[in-house]
Every structure is written in structure tokens, then in C-alpha cells.
N, C-alpha and C positions, 0 to 999 in steps of 0.2 A: 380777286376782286375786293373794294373796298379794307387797299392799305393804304396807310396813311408811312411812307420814306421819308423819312424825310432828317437835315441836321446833320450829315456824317461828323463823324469826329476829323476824319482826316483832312486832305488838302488835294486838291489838283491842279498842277501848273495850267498856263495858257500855252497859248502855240505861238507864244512869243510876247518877250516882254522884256525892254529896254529902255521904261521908264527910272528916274534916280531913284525914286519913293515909291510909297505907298501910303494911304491914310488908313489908320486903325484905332480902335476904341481901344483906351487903356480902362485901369482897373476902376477910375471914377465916370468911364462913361463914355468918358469925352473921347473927339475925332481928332486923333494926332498923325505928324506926319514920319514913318518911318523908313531910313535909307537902305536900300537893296545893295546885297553884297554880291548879288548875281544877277548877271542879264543871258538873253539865250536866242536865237531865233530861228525860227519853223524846227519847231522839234512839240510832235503827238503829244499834246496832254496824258498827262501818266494819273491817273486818280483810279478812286472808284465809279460804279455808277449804280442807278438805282435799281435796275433787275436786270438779268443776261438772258439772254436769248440764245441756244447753240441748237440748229436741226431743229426746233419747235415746228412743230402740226398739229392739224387739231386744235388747236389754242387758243384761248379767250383772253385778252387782257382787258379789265373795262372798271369804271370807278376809282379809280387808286389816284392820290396826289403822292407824287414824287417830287419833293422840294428841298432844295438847299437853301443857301445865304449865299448874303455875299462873302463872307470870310471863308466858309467850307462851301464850295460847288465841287457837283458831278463832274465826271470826266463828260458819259451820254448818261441820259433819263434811263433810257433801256437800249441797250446796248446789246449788238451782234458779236455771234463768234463767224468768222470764213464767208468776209463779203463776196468773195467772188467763186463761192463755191452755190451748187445751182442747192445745196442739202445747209445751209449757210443762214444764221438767225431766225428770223421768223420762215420758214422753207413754203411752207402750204397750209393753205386750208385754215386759216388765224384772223381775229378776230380782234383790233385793239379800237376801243372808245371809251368816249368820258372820262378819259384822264386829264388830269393837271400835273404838267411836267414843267418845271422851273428851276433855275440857278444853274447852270453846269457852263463847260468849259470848250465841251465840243457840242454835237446834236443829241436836240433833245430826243431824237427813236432813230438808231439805224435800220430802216427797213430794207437793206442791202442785202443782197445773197438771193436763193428761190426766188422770193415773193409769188408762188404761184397760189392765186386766189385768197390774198394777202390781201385784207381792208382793213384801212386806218381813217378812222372817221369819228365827228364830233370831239375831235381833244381838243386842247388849249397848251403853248407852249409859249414861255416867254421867260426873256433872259438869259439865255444861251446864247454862244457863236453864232450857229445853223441850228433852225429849226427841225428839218427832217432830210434825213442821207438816204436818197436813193439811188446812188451814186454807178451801181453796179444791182440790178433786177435780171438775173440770170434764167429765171422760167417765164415768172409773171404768167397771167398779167395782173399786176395790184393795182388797189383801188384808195387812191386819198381822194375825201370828200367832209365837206362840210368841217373843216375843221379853222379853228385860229391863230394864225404865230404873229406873238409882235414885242417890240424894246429885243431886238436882240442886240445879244451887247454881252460879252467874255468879261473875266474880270479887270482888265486894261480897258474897258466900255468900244472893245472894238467890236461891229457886227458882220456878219458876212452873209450866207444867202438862208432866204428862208425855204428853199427846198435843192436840194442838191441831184442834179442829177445826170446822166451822161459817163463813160467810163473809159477813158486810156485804151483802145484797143491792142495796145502793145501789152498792156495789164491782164485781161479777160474780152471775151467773148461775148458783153452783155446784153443780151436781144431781147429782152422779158421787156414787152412793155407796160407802162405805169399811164394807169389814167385819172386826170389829175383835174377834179371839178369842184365849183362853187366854196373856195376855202377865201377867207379871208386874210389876207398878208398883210400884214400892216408894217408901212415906214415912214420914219419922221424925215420932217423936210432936211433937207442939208447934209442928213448922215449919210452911209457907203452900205445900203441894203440892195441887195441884189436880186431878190424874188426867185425867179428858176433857173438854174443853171441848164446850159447845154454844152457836155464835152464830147468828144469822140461818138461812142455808141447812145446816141441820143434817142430816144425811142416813147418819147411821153407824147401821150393826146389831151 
């Protein structure tokens, strides 16, 4: 409780990126514009992220700002080990609010794996890809509420969904359902924000 993440030194790619440039601050300050020697596409962000999650129960995460930049983003905010394992990230019995989770490259919290009696509420998440992966809830049932994601947006400013959920039944088994109340999702007019996903094993109220 109450850490302050934030700044990595490192770097993490997008999940694709096929622009010529990029704009970056040289050593006077200023925004210039520099050319890319490499382009790549749909290949997993490879960075760090702000806390790991493997088999957690019992657990409280609450008060903590995990923030990057724009030049250094997270892979995720807080990030799972073994999404489709039922003992998988936050597994049982956990506890995550009042965080500020910002800058990263994929989702800000994978609450993927267990989620049994797994609540995620009151946080704020903004400027990431996806706001929250619950892509694969293998016990469940967890509980998002009250919380806020909005400007999502990678560092190629592209956004995707602000909660992810539903799973490849060819992939896992995923029946834990998620119950998903009073959050506010925020998207700008014109951009490609998606809100909830529904794939395969779809199981949110």
C-alpha cells in the first residue's frame, strides 16, 4: 500500500507499430521527429510492469500510483502470472483499490486466472491500450465496481477495449463469472474504444 512506481528506466514495445517516426525530446527540450528502423505487427508487448501477481490470496493491493511516461510505459500496471490457470494472478480472496495505474502498453490490471472473490474497485486507469484483462476468470466470481478508465491510447495513440473479457474456448475452460457494475468508461467521440468485450466463454453480469 501506498507506493508511489512509477518512471522505469526501461522501454516497452506496442503490439504493433508501423509508423516511419516517432516524436521525442532531444537534449534542448524540444519535440523532434525521429525515423524507425523497425516496424513489427501483433507481437505481445515485451517490457516491464508495475507489480506481478502469481497465485496471490489473501491480498490487498490499495493506494499505490503506478505511473509511467510516455517515453518509458509499462508492459501491464499489475500484471498476472498463468491467465488461464484457475491458481493464476490474483487467484482468491484479494482485494485491489484506490490505485492510479497509468502509461503502459498493454492492460492496466490483468485480473485473469482464479478471480475467485477477487474485487477490483475504486481505481483509475488511463493511457493504456486496455484498461482491465479479464479475458480468462477461471473460478470467479470477481467483482469490478466503481471504478474509472479513460484516453486509452498505446504509444502509437492507438486504444482498444476498456475491459476485456470472454476467452477462446479452444484456449481454457473459462466459467468464473465477473460482475461488472457502476464503472465509468470513458471514450472520445471518433476514436475505436470498445468498452466490453464478449469472446467465446463470456460470462459477465
Amino acid at each position: 500500500e501506498r507506493n508511489y512506481i512509477h518512471s522505469p528506466r526501461g522501454n516497452t514495445t506496442a503490439w504493433e507499430d508501423s509508423s516511419e517516426s516517432y516524436l521525442k525530446k532531444n537534449d534542448s527540450g524540444e519535440w523532434e521527429k525521429v525515423n524507425k528502423s523497425v516496424k513489427w505487427s501483433f507481437s505481445h508487448p515485451k517490457g516491464m510492469c508495475g507489480m506481478y501477481a502469481r497465485d496471490a490470496h489473501e491480498t490487498v493491493i490499495r493506494y499505490n500510483d503506478i505511473v509511467g511516461n510516455e517515453e518509458h510505459r509499462f508492459n501491464d500496471g499489475i500484471e498476472g502470472y498463468g491467465n488461464t490457470k484457475i491458481n493464476g494472478g490474483l487467484s482468491r480472496d484479494c482485494d485491489v483499490y484506490g490505485n492510479y495505474i497509468a502509461f503502459g502498453q498493454d492492460d492496466g490490471i490483468e485480473l485473469d486466472g482464479g478471480g475467485a472473490n477477487v474485487r477490483f474497485y475504486n481505481n483509475r486507469i488511463t493511457n493504456f491500450y486496455s484498461g482491465i484483462s479479464a479475458a480468462g476468470i477461471m473460478v470467479g466470481p470477481a467483482f469490478v465496481y466503481n471504478n474509472v478508465i479513460h484516453n486509452l491510447r498505446d504509444s502509437t495513440d492507438y486504444p482498444n477495449l476498456h475491459i476485456k473479457n470472454g476467452t477462446d474456448p479452444k484456449i481454457a475452460k473459462a466459467e468464473g463469472i465477473i460482475n461488472i457494475f457502476y464503472n465509468t468508461l470513458f471514450a472520445e467521440k471518433g476514436r475505436r474504444d470498445y468498452g466490453i468485450a464478449a469472446v467465446g466463454y463470456y460470462n459477465a453480469v
